[in-house]
ZATI-540247 format. One record per residue: x, y, z of N, C-alpha, C, O in turn. Coordinates in nm, 2 decimals, always signed. Each point is the difference from the previous one (the first is absolute). Layout:
# residues N
X, Y, Z, X, Y, Z, X, Y, Z, X, Y, Z
...
END
This chain:
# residues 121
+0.78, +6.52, -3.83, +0.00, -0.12, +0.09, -0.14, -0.05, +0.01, -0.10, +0.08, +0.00
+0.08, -0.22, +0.00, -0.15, +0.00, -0.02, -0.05, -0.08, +0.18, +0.08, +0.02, +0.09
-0.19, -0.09, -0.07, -0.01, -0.02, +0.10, +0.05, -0.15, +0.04, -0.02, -0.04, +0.12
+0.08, -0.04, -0.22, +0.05, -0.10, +0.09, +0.16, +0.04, +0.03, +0.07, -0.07, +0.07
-0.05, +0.16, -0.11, +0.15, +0.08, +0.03, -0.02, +0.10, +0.13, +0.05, +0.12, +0.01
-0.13, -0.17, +0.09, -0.03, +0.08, +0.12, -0.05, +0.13, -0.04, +0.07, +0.08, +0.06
-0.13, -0.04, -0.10, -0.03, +0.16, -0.06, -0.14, +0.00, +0.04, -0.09, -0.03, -0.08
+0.06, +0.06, +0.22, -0.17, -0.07, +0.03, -0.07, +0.14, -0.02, +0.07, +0.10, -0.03
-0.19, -0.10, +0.03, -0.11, +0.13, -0.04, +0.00, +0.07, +0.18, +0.05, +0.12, +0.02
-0.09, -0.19, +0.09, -0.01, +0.01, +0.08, +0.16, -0.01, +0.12, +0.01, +0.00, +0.12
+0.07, +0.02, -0.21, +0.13, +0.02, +0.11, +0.08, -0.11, -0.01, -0.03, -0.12, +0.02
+0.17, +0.17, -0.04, +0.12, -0.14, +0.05, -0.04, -0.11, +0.15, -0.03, -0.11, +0.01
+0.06, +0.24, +0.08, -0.05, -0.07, +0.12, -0.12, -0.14, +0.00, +0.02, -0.12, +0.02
-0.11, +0.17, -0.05, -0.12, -0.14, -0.03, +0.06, -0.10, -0.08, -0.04, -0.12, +0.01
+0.15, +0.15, -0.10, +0.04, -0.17, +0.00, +0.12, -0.01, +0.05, +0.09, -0.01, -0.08
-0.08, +0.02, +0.20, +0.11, -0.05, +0.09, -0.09, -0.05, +0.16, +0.06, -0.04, +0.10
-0.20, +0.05, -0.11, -0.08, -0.04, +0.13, -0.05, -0.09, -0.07, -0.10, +0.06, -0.03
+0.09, -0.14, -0.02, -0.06, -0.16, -0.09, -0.02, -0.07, +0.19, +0.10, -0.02, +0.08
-0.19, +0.02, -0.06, -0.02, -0.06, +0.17, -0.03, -0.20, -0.05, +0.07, -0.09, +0.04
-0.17, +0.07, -0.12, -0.08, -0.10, +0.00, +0.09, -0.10, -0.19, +0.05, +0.04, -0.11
-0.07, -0.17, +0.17, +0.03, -0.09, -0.13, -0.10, -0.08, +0.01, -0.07, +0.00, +0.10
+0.07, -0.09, -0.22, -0.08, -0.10, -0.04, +0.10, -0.13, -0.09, +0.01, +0.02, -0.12
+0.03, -0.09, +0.15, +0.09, -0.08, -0.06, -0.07, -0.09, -0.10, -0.11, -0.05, +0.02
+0.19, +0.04, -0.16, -0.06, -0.09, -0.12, +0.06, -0.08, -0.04, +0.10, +0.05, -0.03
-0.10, -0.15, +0.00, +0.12, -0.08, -0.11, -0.05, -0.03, -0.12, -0.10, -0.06, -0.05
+0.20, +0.12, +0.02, -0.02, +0.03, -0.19, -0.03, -0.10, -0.02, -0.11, -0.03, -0.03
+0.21, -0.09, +0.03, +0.02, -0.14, -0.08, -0.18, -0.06, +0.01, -0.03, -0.10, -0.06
-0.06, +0.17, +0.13, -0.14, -0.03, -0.03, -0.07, +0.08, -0.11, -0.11, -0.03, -0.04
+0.17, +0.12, -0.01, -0.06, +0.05, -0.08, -0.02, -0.01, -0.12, +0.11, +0.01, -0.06
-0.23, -0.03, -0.04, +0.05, -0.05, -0.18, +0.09, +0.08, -0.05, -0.02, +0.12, -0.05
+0.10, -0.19, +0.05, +0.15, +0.03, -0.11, +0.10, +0.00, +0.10, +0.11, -0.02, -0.04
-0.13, +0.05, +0.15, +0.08, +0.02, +0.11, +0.06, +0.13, +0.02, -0.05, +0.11, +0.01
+0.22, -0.17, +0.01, +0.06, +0.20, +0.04, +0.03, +0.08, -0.14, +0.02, +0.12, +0.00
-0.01, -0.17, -0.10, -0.03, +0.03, -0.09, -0.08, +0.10, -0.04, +0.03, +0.11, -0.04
-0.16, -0.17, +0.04, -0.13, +0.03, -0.01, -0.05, +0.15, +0.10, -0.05, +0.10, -0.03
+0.10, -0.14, +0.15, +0.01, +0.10, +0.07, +0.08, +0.19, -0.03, -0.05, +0.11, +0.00
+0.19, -0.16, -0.01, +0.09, +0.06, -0.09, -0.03, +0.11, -0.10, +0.04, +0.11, -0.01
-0.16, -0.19, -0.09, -0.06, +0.07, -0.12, -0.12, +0.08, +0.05, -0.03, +0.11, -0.06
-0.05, -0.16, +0.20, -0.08, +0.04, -0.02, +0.01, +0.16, +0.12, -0.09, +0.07, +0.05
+0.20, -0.07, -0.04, +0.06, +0.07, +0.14, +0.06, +0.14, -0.06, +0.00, +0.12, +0.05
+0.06, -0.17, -0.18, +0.07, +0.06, -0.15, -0.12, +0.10, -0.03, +0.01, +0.12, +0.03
-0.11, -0.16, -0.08, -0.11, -0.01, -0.10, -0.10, +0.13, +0.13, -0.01, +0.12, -0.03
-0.03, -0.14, +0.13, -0.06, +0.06, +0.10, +0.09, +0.13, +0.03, -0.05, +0.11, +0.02
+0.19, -0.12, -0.02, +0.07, +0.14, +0.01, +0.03, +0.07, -0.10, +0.02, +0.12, +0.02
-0.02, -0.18, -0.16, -0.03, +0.09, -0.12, -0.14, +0.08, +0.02, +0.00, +0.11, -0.04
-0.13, -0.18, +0.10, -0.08, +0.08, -0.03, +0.00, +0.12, +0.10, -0.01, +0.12, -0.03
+0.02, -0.17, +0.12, +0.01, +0.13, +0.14, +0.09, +0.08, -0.05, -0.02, +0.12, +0.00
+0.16, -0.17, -0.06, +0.05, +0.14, -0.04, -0.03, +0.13, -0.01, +0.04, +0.11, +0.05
-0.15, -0.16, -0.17, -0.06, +0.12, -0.06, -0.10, +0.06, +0.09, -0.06, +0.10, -0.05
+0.01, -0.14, +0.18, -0.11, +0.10, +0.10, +0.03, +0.04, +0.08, +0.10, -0.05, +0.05
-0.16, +0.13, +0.01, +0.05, +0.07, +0.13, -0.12, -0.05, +0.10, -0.12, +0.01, +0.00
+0.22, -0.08, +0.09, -0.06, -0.07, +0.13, -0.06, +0.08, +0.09, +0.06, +0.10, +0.01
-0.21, -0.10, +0.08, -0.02, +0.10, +0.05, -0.08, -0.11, +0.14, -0.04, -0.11, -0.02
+0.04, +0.18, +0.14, -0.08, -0.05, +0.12, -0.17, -0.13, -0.06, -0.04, -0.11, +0.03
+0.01, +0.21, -0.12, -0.18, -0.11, -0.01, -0.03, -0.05, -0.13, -0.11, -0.05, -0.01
+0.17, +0.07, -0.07, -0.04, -0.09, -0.11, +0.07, -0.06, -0.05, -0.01, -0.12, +0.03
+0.13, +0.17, -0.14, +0.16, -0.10, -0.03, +0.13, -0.02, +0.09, +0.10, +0.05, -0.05
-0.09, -0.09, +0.14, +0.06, -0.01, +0.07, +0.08, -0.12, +0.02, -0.03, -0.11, -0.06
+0.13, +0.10, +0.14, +0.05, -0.15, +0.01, -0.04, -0.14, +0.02, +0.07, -0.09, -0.03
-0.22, +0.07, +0.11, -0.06, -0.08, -0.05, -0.06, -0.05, -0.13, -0.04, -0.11, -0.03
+0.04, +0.22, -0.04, -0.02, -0.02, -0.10, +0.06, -0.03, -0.13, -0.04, -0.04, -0.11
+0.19, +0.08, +0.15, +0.11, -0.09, -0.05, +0.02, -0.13, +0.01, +0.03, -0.08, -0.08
-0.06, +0.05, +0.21, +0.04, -0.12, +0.02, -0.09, -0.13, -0.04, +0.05, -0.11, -0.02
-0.22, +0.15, +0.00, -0.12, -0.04, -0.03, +0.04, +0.00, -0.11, -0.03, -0.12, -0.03
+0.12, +0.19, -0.11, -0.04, +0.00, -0.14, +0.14, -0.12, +0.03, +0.01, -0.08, -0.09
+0.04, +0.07, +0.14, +0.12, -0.12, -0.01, -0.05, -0.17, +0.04, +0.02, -0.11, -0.06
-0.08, +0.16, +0.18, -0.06, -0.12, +0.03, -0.12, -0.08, -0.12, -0.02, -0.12, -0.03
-0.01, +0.22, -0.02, -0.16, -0.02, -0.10, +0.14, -0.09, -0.15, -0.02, -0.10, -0.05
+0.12, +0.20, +0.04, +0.07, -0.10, -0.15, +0.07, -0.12, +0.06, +0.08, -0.07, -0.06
-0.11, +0.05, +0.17, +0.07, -0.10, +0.04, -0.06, -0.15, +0.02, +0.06, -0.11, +0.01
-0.19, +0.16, +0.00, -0.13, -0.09, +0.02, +0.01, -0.05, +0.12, +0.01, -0.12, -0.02
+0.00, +0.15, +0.19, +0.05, -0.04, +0.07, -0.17, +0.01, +0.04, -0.07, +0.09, -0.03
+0.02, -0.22, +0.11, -0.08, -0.01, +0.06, +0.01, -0.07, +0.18, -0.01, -0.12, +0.03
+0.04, +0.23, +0.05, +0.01, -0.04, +0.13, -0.15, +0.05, +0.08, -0.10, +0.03, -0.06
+0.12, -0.02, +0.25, -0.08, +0.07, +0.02, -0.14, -0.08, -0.06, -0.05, -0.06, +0.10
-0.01, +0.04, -0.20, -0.16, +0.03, +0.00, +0.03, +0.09, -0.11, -0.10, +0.07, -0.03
+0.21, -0.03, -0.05, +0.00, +0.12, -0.03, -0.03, -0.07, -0.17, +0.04, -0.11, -0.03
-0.10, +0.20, -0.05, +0.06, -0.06, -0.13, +0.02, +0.15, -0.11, +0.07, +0.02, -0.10
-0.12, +0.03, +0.15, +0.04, +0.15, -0.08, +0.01, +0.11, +0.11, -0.09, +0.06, +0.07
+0.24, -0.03, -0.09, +0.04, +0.12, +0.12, -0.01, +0.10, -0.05, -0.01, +0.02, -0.12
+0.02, +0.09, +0.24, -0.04, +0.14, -0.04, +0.07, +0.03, +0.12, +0.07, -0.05, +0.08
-0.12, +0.20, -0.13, +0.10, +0.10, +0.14, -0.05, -0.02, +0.17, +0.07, +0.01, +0.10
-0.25, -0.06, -0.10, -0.04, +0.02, +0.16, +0.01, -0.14, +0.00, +0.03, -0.03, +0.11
-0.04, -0.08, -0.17, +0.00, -0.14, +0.05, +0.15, -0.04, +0.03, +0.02, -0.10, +0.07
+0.10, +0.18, -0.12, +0.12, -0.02, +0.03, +0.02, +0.09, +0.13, +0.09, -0.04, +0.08
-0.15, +0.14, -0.06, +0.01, +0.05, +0.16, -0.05, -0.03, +0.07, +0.04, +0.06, +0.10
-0.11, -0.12, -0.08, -0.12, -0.05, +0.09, +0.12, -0.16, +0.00, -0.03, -0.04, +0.11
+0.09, -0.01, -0.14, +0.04, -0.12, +0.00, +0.19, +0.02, +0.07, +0.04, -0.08, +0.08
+0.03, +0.17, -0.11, +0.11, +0.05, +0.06, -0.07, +0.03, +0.16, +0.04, -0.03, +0.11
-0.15, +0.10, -0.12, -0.03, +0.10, +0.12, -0.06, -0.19, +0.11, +0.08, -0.04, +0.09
-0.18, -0.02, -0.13, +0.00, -0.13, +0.08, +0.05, -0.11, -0.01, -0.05, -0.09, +0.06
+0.19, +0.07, -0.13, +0.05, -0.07, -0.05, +0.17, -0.02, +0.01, +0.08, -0.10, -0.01
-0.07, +0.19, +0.04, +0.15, +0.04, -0.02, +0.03, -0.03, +0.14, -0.08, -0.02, +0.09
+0.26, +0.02, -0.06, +0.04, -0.01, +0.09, +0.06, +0.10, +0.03, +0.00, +0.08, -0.09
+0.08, -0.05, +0.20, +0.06, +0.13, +0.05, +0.09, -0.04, -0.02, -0.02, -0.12, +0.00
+0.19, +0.16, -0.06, +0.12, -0.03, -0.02, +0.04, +0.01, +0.21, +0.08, -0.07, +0.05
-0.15, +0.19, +0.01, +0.04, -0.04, +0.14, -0.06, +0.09, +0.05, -0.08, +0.07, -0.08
+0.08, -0.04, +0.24, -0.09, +0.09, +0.07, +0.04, +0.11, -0.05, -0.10, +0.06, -0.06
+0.21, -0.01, +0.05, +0.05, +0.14, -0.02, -0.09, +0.00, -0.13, -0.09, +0.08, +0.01
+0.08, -0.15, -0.10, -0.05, +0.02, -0.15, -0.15, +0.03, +0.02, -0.07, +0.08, -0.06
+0.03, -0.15, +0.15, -0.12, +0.00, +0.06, -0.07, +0.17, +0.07, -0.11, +0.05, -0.02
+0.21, -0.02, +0.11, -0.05, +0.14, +0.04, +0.06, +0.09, -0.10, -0.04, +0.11, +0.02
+0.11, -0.11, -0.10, +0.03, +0.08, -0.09, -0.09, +0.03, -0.13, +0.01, +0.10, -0.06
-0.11, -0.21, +0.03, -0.12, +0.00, -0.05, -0.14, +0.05, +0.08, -0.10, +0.06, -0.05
+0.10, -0.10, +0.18, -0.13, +0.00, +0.04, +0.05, +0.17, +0.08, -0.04, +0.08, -0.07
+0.11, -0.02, +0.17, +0.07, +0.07, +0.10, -0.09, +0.14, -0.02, -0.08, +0.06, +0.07
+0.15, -0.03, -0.22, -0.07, +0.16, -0.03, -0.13, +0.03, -0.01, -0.07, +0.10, +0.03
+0.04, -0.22, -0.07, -0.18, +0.00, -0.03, -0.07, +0.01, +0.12, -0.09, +0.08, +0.02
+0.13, -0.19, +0.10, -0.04, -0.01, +0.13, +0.06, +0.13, +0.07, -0.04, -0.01, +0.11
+0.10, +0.11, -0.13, +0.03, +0.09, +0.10, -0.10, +0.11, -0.05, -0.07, +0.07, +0.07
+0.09, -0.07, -0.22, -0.13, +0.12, -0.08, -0.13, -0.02, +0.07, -0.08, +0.07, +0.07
+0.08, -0.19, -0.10, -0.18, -0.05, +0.11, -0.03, +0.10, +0.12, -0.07, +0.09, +0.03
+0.19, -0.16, +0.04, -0.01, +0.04, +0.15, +0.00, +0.17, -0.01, -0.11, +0.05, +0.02
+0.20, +0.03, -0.04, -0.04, +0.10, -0.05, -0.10, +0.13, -0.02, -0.03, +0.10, +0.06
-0.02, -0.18, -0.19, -0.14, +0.05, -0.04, -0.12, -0.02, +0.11, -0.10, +0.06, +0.00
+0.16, -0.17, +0.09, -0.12, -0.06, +0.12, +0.02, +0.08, +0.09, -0.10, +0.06, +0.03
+0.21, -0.03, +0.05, +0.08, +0.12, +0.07, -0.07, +0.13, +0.00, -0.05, +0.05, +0.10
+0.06, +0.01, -0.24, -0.06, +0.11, -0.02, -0.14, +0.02, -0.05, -0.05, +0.11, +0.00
-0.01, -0.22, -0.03, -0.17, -0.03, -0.03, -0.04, +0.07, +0.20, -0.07, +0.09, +0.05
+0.16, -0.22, +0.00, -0.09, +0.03, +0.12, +0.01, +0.11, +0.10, -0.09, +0.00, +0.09
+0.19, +0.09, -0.10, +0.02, +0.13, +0.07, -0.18, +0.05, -0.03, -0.03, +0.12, +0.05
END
């Protein structure tokens, strides 16, 4: 099974929490949905072949080598990569809803508190 067949490095669960979107329309893009199609094809042939990991090849980084055959220039952006595509979901993105919202931000904010909990004993 490869990774656009759900088969993530990091767990099923993580892609079933997708919290944040960015909406596009193809019909702007050179060649269009087409164009897109191939280059969507062409980016999951290569990831096939690697193993996705937290900090280097990862799914931004899929999605960057897709965006890059696609020639999409939004954002300011003109050649994407894995931190200019997170940095852009992470300030950019919208919440599908609150729940999506504390279901992204929740664990992290309780870990904090936590570690702050027991710092200050």
């Amino acid at each position: 099974m490869a990774v656009n067949q759900r088969c993530m490095g990091v767990g099923y669960i993580s892609s079933l929490t997708t919290q944040s979107i960015h909406w596009f329309d193809v019909t702007n893009t050179k060649g269009g949905a087409e164009q897109w199609d191939k280059a969507v094809v062409e980016a999951n042939n290569e990831y096939r072949t690697r193993m996705h990991n937290i900090f280097c090849d990862n799914c931004h980084s899929h999605v960057a080598y897709a965006l890059n055959s696609m020639e999409i220039r939004a954002f300011g952006i003109n050649n994407w990569d894995m931190v200019k595509l997170c940095f852009l979901v992470f300030f950019r993105g919208r919440f599908l809803s609150f729940g999506g919202f504390l279901a992204q931000f929740l664990p992290f904010g309780v870990l904090v508190l936590i570690v702050s909990l027991v710092k200050a004993m």
